[in-house]
C-alpha positions, -999 to +999 in steps of 0.1 A: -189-458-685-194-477-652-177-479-619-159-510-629-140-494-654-134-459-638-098-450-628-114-437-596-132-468-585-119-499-559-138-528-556-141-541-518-150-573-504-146-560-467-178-536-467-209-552-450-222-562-484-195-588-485-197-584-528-203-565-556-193-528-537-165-508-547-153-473-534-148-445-552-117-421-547-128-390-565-125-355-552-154-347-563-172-370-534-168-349-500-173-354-466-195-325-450-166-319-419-139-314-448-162-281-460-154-268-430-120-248-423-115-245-386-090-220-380-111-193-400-144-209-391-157-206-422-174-232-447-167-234-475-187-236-505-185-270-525-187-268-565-220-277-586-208-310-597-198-328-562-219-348-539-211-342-504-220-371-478-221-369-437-226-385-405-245-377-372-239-386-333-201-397-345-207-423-367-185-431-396-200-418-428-190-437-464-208-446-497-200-472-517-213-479-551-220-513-580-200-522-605-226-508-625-232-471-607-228-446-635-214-410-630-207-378-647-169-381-634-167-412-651-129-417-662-108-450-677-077-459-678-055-439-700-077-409-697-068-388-666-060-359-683-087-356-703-124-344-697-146-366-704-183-359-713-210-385-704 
């Protein structure tokens, strides 16, 4: 139940790691400014089970993660419907 075989997980070469990175596409990773509705100016509240990442002074904020990162939203191939318990 590692990156490498998660439905959610990419691996990429072009990070400044140059190997062994990967980037996850699950909504369960947010960025901080995406919390934050602008036309009611209100933030919003993000659920228990997500990890939310930021920047400063306008740099661009990412995470990447190891072939061998383990998570709780952990899901293969075959299993997107389905919740998974880890």
């Amino acid at each position: 139940m590692t990156c490498k075989n998660c439905i959610y997980w990419t691996e990429d070469d072009s990070n400044e790691y140059k190997y062994n990175r990967g980037n996850c596409n699950n909504k369960k990773f947010i960025y901080a400014e995406d919390l934050y509705d602008i036309s009611t100016q209100v933030r919003k509240t993000p659920d228990e089970d997500t990890l939310v990442y930021g920047d400063y002074e306008g740099y661009p904020a990412y995470f990447t993660t190891g072939p061998e990162f383990s998570c709780i939203h952990f899901k293969k191939e075959g299993d997107e419907n389905e919740v998974q318990i880890v």
